[in-house]
C-alpha atoms as a printed R data frame, in Angstrom:
    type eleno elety resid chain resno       x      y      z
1   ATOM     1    CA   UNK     A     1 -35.284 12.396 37.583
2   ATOM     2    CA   UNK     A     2 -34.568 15.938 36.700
3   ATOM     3    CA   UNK     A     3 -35.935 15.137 33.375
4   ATOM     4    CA   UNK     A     4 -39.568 13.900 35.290
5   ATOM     5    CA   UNK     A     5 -39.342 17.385 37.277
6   ATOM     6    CA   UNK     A     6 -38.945 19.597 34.492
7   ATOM     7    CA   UNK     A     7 -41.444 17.786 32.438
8   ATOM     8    CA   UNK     A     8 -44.204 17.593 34.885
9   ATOM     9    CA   UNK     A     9 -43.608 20.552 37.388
10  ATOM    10    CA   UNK     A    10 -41.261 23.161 36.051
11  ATOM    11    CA   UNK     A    11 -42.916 23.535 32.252
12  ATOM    12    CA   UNK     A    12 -46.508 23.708 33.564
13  ATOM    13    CA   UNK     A    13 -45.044 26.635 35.784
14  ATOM    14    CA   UNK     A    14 -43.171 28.210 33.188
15  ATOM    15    CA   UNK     A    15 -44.761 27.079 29.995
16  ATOM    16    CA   UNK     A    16 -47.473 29.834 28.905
17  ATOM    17    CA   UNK     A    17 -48.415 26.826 26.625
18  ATOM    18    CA   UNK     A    18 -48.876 23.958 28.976
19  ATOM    19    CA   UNK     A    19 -49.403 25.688 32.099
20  ATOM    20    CA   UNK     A    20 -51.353 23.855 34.738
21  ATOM    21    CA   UNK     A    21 -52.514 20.944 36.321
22  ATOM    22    CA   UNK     A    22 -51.982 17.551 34.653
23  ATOM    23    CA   UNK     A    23 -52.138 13.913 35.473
24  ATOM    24    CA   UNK     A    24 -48.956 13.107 36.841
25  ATOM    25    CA   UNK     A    25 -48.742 16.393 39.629
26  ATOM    26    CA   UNK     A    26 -52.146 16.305 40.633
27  ATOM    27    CA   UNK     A    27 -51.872 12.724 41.661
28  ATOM    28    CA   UNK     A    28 -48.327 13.211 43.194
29  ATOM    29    CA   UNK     A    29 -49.547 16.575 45.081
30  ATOM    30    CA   UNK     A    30 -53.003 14.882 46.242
31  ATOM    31    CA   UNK     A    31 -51.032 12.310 47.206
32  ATOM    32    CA   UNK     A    32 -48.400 14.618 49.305
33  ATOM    33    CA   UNK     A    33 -51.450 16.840 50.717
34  ATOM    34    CA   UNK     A    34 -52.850 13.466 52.467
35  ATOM    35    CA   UNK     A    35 -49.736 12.251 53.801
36  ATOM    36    CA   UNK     A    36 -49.274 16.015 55.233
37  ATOM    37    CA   UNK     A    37 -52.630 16.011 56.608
38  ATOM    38    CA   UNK     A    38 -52.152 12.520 58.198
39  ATOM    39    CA   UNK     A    39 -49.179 14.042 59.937
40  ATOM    40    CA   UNK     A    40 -50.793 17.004 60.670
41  ATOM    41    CA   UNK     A    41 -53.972 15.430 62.614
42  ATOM    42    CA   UNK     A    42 -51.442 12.678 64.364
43  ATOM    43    CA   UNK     A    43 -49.354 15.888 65.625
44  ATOM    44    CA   UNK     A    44 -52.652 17.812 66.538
45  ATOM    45    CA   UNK     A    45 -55.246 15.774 67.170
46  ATOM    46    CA   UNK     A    46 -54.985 16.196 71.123
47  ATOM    47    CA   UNK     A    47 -54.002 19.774 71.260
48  ATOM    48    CA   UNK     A    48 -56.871 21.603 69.195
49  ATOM    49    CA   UNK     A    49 -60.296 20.863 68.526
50  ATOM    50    CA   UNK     A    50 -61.292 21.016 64.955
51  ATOM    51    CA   UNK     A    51 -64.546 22.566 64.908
52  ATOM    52    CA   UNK     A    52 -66.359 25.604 63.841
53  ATOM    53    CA   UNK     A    53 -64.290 28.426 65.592
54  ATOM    54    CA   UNK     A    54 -61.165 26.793 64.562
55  ATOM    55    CA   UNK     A    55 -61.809 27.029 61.159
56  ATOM    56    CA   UNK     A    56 -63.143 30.978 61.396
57  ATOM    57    CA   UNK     A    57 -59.597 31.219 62.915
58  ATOM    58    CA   UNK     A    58 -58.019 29.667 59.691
59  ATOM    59    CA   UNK     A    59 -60.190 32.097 57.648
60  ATOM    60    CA   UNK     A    60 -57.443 34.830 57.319
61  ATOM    61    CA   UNK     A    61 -54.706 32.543 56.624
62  ATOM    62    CA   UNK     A    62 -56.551 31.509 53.422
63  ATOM    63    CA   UNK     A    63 -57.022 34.960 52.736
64  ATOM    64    CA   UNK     A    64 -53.437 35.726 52.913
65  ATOM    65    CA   UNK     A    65 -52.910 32.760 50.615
66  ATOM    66    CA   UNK     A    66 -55.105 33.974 47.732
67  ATOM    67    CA   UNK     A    67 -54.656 37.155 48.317
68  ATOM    68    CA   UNK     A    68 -50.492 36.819 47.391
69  ATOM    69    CA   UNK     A    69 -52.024 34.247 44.538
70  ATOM    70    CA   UNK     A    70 -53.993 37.120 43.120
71  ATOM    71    CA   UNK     A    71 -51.408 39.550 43.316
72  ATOM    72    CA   UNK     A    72 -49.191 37.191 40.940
73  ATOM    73    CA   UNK     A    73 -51.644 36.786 38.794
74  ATOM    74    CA   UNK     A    74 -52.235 40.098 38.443
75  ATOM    75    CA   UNK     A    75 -47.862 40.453 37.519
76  ATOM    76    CA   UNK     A    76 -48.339 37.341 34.926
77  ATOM    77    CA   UNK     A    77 -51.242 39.376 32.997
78  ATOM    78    CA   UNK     A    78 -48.985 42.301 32.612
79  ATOM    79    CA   UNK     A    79 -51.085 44.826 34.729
80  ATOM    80    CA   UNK     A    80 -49.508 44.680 37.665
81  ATOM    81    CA   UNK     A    81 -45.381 44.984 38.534
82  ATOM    82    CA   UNK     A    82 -43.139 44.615 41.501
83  ATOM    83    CA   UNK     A    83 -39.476 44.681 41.047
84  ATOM    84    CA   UNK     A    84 -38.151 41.207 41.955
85  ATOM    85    CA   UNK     A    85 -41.203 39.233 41.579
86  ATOM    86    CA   UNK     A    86 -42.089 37.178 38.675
87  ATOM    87    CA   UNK     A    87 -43.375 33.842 38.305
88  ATOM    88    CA   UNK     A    88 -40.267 31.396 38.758
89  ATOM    89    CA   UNK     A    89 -40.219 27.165 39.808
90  ATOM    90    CA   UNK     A    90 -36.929 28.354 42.078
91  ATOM    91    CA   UNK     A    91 -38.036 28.360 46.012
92  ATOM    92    CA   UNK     A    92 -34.909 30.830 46.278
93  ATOM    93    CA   UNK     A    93 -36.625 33.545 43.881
94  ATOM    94    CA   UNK     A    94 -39.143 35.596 45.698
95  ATOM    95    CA   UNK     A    95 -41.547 34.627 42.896
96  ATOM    96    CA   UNK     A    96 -42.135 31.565 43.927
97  ATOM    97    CA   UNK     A    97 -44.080 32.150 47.260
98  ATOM    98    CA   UNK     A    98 -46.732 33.804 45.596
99  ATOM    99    CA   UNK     A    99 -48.579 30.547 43.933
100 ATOM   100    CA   UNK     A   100 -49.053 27.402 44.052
101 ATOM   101    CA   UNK     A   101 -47.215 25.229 45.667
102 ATOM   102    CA   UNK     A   102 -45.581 28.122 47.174
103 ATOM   103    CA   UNK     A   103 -47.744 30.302 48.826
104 ATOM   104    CA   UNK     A   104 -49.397 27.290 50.156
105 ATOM   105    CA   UNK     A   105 -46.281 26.381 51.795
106 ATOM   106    CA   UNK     A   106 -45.826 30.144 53.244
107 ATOM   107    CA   UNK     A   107 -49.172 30.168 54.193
108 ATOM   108    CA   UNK     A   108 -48.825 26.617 56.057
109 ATOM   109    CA   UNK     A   109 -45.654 28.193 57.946
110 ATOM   110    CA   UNK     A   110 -47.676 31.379 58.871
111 ATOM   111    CA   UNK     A   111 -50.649 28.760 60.566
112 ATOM   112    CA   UNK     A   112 -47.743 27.363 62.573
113 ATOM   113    CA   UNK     A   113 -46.778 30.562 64.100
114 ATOM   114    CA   UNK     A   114 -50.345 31.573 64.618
115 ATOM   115    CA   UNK     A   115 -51.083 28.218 66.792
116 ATOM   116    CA   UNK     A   116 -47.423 28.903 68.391
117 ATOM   117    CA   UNK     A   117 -48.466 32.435 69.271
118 ATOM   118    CA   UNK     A   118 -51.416 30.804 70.458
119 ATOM   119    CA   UNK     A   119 -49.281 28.975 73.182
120 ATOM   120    CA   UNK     A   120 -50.310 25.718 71.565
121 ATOM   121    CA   UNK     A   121 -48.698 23.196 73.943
122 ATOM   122    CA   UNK     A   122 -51.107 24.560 77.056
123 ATOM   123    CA   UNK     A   123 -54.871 25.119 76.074
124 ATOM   124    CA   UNK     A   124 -54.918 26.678 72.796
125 ATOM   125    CA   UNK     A   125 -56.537 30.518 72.686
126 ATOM   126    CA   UNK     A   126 -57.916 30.681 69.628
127 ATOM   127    CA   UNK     A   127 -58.456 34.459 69.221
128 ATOM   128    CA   UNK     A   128 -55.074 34.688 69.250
129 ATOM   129    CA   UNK     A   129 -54.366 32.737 65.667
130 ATOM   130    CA   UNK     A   130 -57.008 34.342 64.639
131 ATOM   131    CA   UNK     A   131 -55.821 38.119 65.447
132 ATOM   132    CA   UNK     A   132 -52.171 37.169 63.729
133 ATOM   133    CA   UNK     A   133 -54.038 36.107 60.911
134 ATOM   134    CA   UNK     A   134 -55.772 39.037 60.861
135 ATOM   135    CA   UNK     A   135 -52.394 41.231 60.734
136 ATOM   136    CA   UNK     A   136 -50.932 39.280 57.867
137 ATOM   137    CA   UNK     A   137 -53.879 38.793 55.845
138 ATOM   138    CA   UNK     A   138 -55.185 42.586 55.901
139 ATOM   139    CA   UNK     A   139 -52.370 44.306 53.810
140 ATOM   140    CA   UNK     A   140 -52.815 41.990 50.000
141 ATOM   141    CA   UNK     A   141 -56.134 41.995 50.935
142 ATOM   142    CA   UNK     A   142 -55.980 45.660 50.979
143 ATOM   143    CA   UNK     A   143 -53.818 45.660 48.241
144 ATOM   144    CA   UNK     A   144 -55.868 43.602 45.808
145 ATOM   145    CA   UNK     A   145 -59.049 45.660 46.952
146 ATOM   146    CA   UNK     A   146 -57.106 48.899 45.527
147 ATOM   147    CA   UNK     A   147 -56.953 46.991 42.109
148 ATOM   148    CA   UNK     A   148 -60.660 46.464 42.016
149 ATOM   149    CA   UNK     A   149 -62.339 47.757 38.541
150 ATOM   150    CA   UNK     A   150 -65.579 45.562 39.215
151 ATOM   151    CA   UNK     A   151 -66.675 45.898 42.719
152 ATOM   152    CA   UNK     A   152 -70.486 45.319 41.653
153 ATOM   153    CA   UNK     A   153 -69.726 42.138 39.891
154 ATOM   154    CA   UNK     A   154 -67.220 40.632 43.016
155 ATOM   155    CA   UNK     A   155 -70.417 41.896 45.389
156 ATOM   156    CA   UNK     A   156 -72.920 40.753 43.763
157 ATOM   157    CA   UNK     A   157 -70.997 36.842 42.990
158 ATOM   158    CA   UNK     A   158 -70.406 37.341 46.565
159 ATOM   159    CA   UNK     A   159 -73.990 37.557 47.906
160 ATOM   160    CA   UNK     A   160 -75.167 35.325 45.509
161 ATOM   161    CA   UNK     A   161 -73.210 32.323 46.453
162 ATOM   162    CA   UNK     A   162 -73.580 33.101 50.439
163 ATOM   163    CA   UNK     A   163 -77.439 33.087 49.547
164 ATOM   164    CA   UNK     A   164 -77.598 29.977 47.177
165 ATOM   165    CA   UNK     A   165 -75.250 27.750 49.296
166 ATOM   166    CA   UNK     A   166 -76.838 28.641 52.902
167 ATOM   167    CA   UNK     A   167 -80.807 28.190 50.747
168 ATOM   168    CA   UNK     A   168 -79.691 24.676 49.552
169 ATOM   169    CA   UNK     A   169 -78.574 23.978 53.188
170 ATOM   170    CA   UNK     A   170 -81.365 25.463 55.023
171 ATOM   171    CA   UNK     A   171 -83.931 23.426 52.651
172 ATOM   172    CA   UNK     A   172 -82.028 20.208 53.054
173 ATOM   173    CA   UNK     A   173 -81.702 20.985 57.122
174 ATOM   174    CA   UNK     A   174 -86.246 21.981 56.929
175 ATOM   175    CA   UNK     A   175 -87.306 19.006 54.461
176 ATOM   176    CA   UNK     A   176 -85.006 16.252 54.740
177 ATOM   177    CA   UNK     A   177 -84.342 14.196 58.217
178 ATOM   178    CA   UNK     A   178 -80.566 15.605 57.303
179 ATOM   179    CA   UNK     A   179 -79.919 18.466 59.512
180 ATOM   180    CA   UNK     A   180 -77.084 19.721 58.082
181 ATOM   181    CA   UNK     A   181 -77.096 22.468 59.699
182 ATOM   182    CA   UNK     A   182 -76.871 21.305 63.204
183 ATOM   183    CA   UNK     A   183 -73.070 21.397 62.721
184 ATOM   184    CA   UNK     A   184 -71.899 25.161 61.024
185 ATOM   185    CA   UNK     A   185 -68.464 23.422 59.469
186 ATOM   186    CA   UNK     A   186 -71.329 21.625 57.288
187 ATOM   187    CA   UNK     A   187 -72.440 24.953 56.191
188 ATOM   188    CA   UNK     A   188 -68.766 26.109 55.432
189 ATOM   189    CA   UNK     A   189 -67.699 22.977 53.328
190 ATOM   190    CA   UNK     A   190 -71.151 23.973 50.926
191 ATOM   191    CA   UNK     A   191 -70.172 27.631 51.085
192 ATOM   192    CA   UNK     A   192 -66.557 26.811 49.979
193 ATOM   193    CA   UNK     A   193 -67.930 24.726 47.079
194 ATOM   194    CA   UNK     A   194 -70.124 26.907 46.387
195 ATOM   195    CA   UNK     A   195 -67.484 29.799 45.566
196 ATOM   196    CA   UNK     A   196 -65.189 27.549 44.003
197 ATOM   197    CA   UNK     A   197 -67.586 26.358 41.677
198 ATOM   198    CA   UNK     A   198 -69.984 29.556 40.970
199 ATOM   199    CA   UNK     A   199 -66.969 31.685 40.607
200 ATOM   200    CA   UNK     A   200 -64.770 29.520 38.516
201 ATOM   201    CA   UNK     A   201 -67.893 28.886 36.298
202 ATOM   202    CA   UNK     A   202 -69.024 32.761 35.923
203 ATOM   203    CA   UNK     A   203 -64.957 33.265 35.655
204 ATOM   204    CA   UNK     A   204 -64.824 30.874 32.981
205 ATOM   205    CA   UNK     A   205 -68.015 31.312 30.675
206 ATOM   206    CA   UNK     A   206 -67.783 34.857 30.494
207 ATOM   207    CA   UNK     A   207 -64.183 36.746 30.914
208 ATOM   208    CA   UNK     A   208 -62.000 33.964 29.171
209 ATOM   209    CA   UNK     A   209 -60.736 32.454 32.000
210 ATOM   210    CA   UNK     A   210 -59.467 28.820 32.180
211 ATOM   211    CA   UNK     A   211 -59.703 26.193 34.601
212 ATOM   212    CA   UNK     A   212 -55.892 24.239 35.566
213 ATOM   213    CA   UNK     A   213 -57.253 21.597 37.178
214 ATOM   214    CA   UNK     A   214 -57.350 18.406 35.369
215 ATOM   215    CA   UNK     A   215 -60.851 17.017 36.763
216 ATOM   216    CA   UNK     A   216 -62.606 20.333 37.255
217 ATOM   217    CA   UNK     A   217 -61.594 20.838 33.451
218 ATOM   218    CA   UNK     A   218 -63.420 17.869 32.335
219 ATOM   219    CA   UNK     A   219 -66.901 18.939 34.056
220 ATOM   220    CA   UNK     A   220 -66.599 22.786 32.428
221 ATOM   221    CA   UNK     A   221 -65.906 21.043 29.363
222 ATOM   222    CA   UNK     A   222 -68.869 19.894 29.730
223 ATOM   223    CA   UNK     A   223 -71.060 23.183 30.830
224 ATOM   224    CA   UNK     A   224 -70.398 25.556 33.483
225 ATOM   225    CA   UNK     A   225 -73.494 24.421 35.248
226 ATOM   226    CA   UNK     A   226 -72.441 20.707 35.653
227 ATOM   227    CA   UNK     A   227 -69.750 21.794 37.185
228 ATOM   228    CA   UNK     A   228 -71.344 23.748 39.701
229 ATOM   229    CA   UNK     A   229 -74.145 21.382 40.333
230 ATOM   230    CA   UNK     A   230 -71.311 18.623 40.510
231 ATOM   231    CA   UNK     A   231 -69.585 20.769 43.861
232 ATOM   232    CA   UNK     A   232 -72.718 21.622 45.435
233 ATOM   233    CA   UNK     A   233 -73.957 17.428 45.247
234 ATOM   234    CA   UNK     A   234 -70.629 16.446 46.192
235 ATOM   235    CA   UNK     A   235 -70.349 18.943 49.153
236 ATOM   236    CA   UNK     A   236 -73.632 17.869 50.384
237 ATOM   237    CA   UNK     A   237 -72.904 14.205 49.840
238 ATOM   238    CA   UNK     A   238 -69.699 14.683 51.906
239 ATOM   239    CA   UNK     A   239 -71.191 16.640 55.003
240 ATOM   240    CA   UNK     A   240 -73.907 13.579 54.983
241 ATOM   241    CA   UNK     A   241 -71.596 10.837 54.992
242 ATOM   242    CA   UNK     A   242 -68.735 12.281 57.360
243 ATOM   243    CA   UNK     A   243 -72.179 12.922 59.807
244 ATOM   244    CA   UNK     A   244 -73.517  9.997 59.310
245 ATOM   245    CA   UNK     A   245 -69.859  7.880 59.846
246 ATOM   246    CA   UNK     A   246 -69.948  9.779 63.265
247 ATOM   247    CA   UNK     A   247 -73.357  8.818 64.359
248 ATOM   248    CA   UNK     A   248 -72.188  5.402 63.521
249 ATOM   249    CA   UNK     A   249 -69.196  5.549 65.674
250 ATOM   250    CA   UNK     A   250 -70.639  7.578 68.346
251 ATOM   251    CA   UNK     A   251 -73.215  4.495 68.456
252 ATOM   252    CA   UNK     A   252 -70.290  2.236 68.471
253 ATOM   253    CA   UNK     A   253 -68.734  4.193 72.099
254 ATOM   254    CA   UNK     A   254 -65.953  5.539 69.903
255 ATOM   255    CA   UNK     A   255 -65.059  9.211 70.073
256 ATOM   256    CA   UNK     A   256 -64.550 10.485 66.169
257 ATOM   257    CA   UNK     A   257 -65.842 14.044 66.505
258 ATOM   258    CA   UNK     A   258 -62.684 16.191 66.217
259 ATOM   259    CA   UNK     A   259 -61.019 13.521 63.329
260 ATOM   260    CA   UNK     A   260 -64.640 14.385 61.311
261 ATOM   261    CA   UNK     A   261 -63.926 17.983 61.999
262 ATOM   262    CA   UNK     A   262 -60.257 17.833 60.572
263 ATOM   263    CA   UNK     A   263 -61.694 16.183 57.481
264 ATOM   264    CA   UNK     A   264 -64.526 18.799 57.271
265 ATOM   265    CA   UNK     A   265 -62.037 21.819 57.729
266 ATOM   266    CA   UNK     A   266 -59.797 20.677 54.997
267 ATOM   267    CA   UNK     A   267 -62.306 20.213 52.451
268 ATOM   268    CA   UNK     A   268 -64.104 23.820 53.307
269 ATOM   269    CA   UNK     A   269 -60.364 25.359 52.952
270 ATOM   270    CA   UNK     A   270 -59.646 23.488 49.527
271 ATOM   271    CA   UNK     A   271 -63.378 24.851 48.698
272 ATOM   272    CA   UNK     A   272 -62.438 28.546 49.705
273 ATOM   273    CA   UNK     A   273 -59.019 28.892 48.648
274 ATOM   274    CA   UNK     A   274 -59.700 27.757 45.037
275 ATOM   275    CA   UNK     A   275 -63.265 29.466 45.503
276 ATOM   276    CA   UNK     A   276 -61.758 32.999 46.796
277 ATOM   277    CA   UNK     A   277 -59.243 33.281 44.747
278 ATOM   278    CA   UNK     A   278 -61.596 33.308 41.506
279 ATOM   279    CA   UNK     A   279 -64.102 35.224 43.005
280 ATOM   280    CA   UNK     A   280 -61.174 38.045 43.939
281 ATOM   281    CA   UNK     A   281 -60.088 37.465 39.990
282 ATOM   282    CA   UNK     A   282 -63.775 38.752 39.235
283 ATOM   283    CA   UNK     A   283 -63.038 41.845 40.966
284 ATOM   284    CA   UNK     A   284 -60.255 42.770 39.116
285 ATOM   285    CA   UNK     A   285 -60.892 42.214 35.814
């Protein structure tokens, strides 16, 4: 068993020659992502309402999460040091809360004291998770803003996507009997696509960066484009069938809207988090 951990968790950490996603983790951390967000919805589902303000209240959180992501990859390019942090698989070394699965864990921990601060066990105020977010998430935002040598190219990436993503959604929403964007999450799970893929491919094809991910690896093999045409179908694709399963349900007298909404929130924070984090990579380099 330790044997199986080293080989397929610790040396892709650790390993400047194998690091990254492969086979065997992905499916074992997809697979522990779904059971957590089972668990997660089960505990939830009748306490918050998964919809469009509850994922602008999230938006910090996964700010805070690439943000701390950035900053460590900032230390494992050797431009960037802070006594006591390096990149380390040991959960007791400060190192390892600043990436994947680490920060992601932190950041998780951080959402539960935002929805606790927002007295989550009477009616949930939502402001409130969103103001704590807020506080975390502004200093390594801050921080990784200071770092900044291309502001033009992480404004420009920036405006582009927001542009292309809401153009393909307004023209399906005007000439299609899809109205996509009569619900906004819709709108946010394209947008998050959007970054992941634009910026990972414009990261990729021209400052020498590499993609980790084992399936995402596959497409850029193929050409940057595919991949970004690839997240923008599949984005669309998803928004149409998680609407349409709800129509179908809501037809049927059963109430689905707020387990759609969970769905829809954690695909447009897998979508940004990825997304961000490239585009604030842009910035930097």
């Amino acid at each position: 068993m330790a044997d199986f951990w080293t080989e397929y968790f610790v040396k892709p950490i650790m390993d400047p020659s194998i690091q990254g996603y492969n086979i065997v983790n992905t499916i074992i951390l997809v697979s522990i992502l779904i059971i957590a967000c089972g668990i997660i919805y089960f505990i939830l589902r009748k306490k918050v309402n998964f919809n469009y303000n509850f994922m602008i209240a999230l938006t910090p959180y996964i700010l805070f999460g690439i943000s701390m992501r950035v900053i460590m990859h900032q230390i494992e390019a050797g431009i960037l040091f802070i006594p006591g942090i390096i990149k380390t698989a040991n959960p007791l070394e400060l190192g390892f809360w600043f990436f994947t699965p680490g920060i992601w864990i932190l950041t998780f921990a951080l959402v539960i004291v935002g929805l606790l601060i927002g007295q989550i066990w009477k009616e949930l105020k939502v402001k409130r998770v969103l103001y704590f977010g807020i506080i975390i998430a502004i200093i390594p935002i801050l921080f990784n803003f200071s770092q900044f040598n291309n502001w033009a190219i992480f404004i420009g990436a920036l405006i582009a996507i927001i542009i292309i993503s809401y153009g393909l959604c307004y023209l399906i929403h005007k000439y299609t009997k899809y109205k996509i964007l009569n619900d906004k999450l819709n709108f946010l799970i394209v947008l998050g696509q959007g970054f992941d893929g634009m910026a990972s491919a414009v990261a990729i094809a021209f400052f020498n960066f590499s993609e980790q991910h084992v399936f995402s690896k596959i497409l850029m093999d193929i050409h940057p484009g595919t991949f970004i045409l690839v997240k923008l179908a599949i984005a669309v694709l998803i928004c149409y069938s998680l609407d349409d399963y709800l129509k179908e349900q809501q037809e049927k007298g059963k109430n689905r809207k707020n387990l759609v909404g969970f769905i829809k929130i954690i695909i447009a924070i897998l979508g940004l988090a990825t997304g961000l984090a490239s585009l604030f990579k842009l910035g930097i380099i």
